[in-house]
C-alpha positions as CSV (number, residue, x, y, z in Angstrom):
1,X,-29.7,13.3,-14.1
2,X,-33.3,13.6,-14.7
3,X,-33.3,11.4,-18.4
4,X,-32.4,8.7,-15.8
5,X,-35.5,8.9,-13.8
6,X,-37.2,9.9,-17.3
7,X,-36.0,6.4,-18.8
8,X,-37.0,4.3,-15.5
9,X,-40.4,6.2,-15.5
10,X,-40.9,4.9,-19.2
11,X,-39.7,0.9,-18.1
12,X,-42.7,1.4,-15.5
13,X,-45.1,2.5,-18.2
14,X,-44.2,-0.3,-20.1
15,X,-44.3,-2.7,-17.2
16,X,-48.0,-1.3,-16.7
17,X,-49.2,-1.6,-20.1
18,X,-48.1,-4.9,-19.7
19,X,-50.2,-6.0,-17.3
20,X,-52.9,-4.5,-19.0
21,X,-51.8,-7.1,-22.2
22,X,-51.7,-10.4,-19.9
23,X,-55.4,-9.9,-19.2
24,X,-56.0,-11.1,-22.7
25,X,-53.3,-13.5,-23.3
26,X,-54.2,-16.9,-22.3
27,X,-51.8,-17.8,-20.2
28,X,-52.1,-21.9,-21.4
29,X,-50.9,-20.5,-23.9
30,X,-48.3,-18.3,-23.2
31,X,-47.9,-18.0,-19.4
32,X,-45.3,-15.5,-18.4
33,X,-47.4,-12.7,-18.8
34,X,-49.8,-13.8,-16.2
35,X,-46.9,-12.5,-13.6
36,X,-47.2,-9.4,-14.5
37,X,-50.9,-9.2,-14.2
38,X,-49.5,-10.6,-10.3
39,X,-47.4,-7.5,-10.1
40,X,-50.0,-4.8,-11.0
41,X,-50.2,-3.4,-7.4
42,X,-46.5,-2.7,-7.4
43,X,-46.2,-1.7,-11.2
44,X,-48.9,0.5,-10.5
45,X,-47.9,2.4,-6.6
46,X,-44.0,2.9,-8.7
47,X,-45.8,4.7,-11.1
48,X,-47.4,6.6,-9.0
49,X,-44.4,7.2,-7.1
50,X,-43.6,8.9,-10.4
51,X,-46.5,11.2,-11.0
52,X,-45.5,12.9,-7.5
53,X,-41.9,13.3,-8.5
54,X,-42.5,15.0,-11.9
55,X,-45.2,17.1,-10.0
56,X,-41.6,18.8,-8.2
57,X,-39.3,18.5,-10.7
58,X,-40.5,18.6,-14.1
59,X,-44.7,19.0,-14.3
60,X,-45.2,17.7,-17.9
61,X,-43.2,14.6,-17.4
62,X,-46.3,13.3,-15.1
63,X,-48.3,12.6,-18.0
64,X,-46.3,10.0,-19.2
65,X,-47.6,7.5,-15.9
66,X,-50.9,9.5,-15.9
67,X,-51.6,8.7,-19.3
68,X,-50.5,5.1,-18.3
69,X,-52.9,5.1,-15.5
70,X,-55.7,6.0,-17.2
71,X,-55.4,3.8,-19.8
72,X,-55.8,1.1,-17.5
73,X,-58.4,2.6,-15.0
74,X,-60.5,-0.1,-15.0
75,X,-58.2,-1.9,-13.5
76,X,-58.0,0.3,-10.8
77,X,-61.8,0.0,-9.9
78,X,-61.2,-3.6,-9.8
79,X,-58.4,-2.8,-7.0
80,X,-59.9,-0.4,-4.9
81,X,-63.2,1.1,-4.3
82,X,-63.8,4.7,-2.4
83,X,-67.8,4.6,-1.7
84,X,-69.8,2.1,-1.4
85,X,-73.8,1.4,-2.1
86,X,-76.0,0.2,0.6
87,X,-78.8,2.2,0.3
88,X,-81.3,-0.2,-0.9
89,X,-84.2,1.3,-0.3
90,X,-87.8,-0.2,-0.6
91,X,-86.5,-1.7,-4.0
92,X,-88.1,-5.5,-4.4
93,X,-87.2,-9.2,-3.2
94,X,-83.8,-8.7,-1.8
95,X,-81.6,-11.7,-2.2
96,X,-78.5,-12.1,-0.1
97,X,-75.8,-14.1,-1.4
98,X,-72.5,-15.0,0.5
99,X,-69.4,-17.0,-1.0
100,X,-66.9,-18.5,1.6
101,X,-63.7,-20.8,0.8
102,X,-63.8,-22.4,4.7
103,X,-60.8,-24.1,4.3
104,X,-62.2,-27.2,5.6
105,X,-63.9,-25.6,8.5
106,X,-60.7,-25.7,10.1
107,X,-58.5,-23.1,8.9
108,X,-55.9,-25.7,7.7
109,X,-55.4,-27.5,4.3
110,X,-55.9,-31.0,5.4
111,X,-57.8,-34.2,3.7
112,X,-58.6,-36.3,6.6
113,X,-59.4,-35.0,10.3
114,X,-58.7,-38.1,11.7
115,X,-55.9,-36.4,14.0
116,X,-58.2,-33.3,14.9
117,X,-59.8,-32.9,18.4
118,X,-60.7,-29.3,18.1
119,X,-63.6,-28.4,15.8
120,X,-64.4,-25.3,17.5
121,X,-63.9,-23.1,14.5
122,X,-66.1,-25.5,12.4
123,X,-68.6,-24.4,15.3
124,X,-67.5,-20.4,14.5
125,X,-67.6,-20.9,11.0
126,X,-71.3,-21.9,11.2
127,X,-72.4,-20.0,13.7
128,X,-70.8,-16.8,11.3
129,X,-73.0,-18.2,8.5
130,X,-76.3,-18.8,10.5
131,X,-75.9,-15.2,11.9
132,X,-75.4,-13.7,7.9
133,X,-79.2,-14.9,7.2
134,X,-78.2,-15.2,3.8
135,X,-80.7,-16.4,0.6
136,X,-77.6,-18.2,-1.0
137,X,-74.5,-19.6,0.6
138,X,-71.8,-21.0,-1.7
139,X,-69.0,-22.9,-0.1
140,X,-65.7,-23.6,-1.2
141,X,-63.7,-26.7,0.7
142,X,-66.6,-28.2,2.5
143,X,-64.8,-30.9,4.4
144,X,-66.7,-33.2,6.2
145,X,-65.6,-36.9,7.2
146,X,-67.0,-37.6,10.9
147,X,-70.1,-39.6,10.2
148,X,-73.0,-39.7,7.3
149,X,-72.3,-36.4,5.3
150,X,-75.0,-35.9,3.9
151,X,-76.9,-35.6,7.1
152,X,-74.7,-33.5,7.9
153,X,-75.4,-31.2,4.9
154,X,-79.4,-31.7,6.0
155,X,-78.9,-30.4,9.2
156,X,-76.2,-27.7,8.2
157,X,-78.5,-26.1,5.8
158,X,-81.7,-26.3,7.8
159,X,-79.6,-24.0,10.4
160,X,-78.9,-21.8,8.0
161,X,-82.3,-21.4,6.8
162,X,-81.2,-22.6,3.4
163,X,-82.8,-26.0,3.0
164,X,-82.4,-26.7,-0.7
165,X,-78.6,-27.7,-0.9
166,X,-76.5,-29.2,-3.9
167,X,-73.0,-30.1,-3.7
168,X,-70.3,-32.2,-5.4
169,X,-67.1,-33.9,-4.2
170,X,-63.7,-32.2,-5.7
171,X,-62.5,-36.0,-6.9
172,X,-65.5,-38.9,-6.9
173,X,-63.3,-41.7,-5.6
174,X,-63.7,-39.5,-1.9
175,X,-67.5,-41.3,-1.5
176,X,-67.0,-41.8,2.1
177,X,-66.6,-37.9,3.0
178,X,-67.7,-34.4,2.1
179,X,-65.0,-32.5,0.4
180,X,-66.8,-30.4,-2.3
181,X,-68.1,-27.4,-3.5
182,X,-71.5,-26.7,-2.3
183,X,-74.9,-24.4,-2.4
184,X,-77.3,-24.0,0.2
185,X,-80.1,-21.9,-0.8
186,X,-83.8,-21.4,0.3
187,X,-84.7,-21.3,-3.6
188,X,-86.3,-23.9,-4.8
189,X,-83.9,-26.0,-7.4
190,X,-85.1,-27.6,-10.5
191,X,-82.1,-28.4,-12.1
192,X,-78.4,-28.9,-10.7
193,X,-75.2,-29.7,-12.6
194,X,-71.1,-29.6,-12.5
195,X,-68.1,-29.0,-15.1
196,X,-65.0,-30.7,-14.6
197,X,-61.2,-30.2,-15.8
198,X,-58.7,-33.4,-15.3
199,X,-61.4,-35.6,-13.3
200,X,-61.9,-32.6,-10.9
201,X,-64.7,-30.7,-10.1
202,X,-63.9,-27.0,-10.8
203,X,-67.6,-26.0,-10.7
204,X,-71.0,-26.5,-10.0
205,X,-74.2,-25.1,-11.2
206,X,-77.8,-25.3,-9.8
207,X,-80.8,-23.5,-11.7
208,X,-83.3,-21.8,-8.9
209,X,-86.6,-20.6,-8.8
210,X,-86.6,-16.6,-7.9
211,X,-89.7,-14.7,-8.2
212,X,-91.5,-16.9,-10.7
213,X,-88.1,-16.8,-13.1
214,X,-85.1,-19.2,-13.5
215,X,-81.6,-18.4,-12.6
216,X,-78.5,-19.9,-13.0
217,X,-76.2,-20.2,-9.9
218,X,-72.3,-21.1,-10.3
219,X,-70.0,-22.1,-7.6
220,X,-66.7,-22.3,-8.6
221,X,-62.9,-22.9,-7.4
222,X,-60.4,-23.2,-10.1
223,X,-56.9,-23.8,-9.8
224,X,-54.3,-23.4,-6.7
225,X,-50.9,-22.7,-6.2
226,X,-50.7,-25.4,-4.1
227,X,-47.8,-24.2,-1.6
228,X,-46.5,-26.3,1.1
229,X,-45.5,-24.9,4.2
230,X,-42.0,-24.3,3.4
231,X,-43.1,-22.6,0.6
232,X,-44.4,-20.4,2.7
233,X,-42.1,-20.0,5.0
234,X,-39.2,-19.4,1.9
235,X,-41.3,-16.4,1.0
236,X,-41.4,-14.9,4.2
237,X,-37.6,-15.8,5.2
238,X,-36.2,-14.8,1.7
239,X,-34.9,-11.5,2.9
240,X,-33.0,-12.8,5.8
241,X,-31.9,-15.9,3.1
242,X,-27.9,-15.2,2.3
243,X,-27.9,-18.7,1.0
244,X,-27.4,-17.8,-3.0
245,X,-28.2,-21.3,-3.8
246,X,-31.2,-21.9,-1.2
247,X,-32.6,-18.2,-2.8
248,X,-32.3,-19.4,-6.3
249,X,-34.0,-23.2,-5.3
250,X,-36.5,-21.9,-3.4
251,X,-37.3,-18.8,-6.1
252,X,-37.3,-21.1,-8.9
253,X,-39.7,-23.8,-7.1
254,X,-42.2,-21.0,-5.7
255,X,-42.1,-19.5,-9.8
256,X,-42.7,-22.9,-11.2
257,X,-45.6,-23.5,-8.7
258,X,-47.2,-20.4,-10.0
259,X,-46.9,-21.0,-13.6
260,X,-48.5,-24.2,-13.3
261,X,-51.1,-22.9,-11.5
262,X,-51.8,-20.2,-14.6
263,X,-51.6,-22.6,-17.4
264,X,-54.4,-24.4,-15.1
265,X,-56.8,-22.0,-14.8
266,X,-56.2,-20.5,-18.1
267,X,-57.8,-24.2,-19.5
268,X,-59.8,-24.3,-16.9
269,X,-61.3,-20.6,-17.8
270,X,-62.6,-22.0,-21.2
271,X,-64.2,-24.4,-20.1
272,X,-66.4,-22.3,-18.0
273,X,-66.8,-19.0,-20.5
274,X,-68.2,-22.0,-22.9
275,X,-70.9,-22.9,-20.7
276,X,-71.9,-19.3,-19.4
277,X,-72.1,-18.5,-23.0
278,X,-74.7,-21.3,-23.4
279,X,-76.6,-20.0,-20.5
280,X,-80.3,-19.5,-21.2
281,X,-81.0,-18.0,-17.9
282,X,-80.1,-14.5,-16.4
283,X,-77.3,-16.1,-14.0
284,X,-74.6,-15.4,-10.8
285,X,-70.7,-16.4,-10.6
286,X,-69.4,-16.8,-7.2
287,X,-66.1,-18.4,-6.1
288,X,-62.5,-18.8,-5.4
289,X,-61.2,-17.7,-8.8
290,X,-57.3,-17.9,-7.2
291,X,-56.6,-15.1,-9.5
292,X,-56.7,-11.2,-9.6
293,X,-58.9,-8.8,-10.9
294,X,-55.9,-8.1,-13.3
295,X,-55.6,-11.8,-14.5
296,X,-57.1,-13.2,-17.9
297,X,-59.4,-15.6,-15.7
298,X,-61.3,-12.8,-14.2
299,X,-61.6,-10.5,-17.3
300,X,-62.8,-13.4,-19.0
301,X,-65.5,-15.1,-16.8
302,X,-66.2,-11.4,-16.0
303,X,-67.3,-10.2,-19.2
304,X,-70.5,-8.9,-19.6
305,X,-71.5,-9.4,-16.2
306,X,-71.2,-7.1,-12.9
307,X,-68.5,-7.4,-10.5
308,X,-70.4,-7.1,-6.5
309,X,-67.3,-5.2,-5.6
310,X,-67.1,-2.8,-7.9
311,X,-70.3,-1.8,-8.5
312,X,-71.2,-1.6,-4.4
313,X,-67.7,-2.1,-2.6
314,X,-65.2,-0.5,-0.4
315,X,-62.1,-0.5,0.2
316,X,-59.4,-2.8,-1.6
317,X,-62.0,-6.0,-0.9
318,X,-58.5,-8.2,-0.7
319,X,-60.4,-11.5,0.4
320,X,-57.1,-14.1,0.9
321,X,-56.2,-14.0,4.7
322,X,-53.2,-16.4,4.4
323,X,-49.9,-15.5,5.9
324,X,-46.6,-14.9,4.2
325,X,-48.3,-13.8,0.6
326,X,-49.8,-10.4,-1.0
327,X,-53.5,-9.2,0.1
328,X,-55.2,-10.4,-2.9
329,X,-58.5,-10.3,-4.5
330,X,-59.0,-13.6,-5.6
331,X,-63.2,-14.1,-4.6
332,X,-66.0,-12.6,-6.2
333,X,-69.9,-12.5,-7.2
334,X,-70.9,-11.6,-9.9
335,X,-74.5,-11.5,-11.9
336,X,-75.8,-10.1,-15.5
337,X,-78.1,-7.0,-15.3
338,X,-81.0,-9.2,-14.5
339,X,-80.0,-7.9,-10.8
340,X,-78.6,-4.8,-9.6
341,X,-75.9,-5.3,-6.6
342,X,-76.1,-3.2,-3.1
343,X,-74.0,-3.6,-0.1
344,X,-71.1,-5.4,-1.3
345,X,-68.9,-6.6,1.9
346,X,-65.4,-8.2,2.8
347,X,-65.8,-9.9,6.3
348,X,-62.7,-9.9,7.9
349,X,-62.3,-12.9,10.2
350,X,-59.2,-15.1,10.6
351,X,-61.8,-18.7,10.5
352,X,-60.1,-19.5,7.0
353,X,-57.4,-18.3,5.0
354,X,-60.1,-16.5,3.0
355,X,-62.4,-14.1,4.1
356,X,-66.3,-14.1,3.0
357,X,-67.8,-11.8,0.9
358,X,-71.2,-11.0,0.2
359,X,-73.8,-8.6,-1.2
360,X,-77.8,-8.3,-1.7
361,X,-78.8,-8.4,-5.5
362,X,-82.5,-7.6,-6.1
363,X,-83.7,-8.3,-9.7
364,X,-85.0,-5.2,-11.9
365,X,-85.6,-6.5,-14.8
366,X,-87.2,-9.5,-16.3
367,X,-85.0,-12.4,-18.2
């Protein structure tokens, strides 16, 4: 009886090393294994699961998910962090930075608010950020279409304390509204620029002025899955679905959606690694990267760089807030060791389908 749990314990190995793999497999160019990287939290609890089971039954056999485990650890840390750093001390200039996906400042996916009469939590939303008293804000899904935007944007950052503001419209046939990714910042900014994939914006870029040194700031948001709300609500029914054909439909649509969504970012990813490469300034990556810590995206527009919640984190730092779908990890900040990161946090508020995160980076070394 035991070679059976012996030979399922080896499949989940297997299914572990795999993600491992998908994080350097380009999934543009072959996507399938990006699921996997989808499914580490599972592949990696079963395995678990395991460890405890040989521990009872047959000791040495726990090596074989251990080993697996370990291999992987990295991983892991990108997952879940037990203690986290916030004692800063009396180090020098402390920068705060804070990276938000609003959702449009109304916690719904929505292009126009031409039907909305309630824009009390666009009020919360600002109110949150005027209270963080942050050095940097970067913004995902900035909507704004009530008026002259870019007052709007004047008198947004001035309440924020972050004066010096850049942003950029997702598609630039929307030149009537705000609906962009955007940087408010009380650095001053000498030089700002974008990167696009298919006519979108996917990221913007604005060199600031810190302590007598240039830095390079990116705000970025690539791809979505772009579910609908029956999407959604298939997910969360699909247990209770005893309609074969409405499971196989719905399973295939949802699966399709995601593999688009890959391929996507997968182009999308080189496009950006090519620029950071380029960089001649110590720089900071903050966004909505709609991918996992376990994902080729994030491995590759992590590399050589710091992760915020890593090094100063707590906690699993799951940052999407959306019903019906995992707790993910999908936003981040990141810098070079020009900085070192303290007090990495996950505000949890329901004003978006993503919650904020933030940290303070102080520089400690010169560029």
């Amino acid at each position: 009886m035991l070679w059976i749990f012996l030979l399922l314990n080896i499949l989940a190995a297997v299914l572990l090393l795999t993600v491992y793999i998908s994080a350097y497999i380009n999934p543009a160019k072959f996507s399938w294994f990006a699921f996997a990287g989808l499914a580490y939290p599972v592949f990696l609890a079963i395995n678990l699961l395991f460890i405890l089971f040989w521990l009872v039954t047959r000791i040495r056999f726990s090596l074989l998910s251990f080993v697996a485990i370990l291999i992987g650890w990295t991983h892991v840390e990108g997952l879940i962090q037990l203690r986290g750093s916030t004692d800063i001390g009396n180090t020098g200039n402390k920068i705060k930075v804070i990276s938000y996906n609003i959702q449009n400042f109304l916690n719904q996916n929505i292009s126009t608010t031409r039907y909305i009469t309630d824009f009390g939590n666009q009020t919360k939303i600002s109110r949150f950020l005027i209270d963080q008293k942050a050095d940097i804000i970067c913004l995902q899904e900035m909507l704004y279409d009530r008026g002259d935007h870019r007052d709007f944007a004047v008198g947004f950052g001035k309440k924020c304390g972050t004066s010096n503001f850049y942003y950029r419209n997702y598609y630039q046939d929307k030149k009537k509204k705000l609906d962009a990714l955007a940087v408010f910042t009380k650095f001053p900014m000498i030089k700002t620029g974008y990167l696009e994939y298919d006519s979108k914006t996917i990221c913007i870029y604005c060199d600031l002025i810190i302590e007598a040194d240039t830095v390079r700031l990116y705000n970025l948001h690539l791809a979505s899955i772009h579910f609908k709300k029956e999407d959604y609500e298939f997910i969360a029914d699909i247990q209770s679905n005893t309609e074969q054909d409405e499971i196989t439909k719905g399973s295939l649509k949802v699966i399709s959606k995601l593999r688009t969504a890959f391929i996507t970012r997968g182009k999308q990813t080189e496009i950006l690694k090519e620029h950071f490469q380029k960089c001649p300034y110590p720089y900071i990556v903050c966004g909505d990267f709609n991918d996992s810590p376990t994902s080729y995206v994030y491995r590759n527009l992590s590399k050589g760089l710091t992760d915020g919640f890593v090094e100063s984190g707590i906690g699993t730092g799951s940052t999407f807030a959306g019903k019906n779908f995992p707790a993910l990890r999908i936003d981040y900040i990141l810098h070079d060791d020009y900085f070192k990161g303290f007090d990495f946090k996950r505000q949890k508020n329901s004003l978006s389908d993503h919650y904020p995160v933030s940290c303070v980076l102080v520089p400690v070394r010169k560029p």
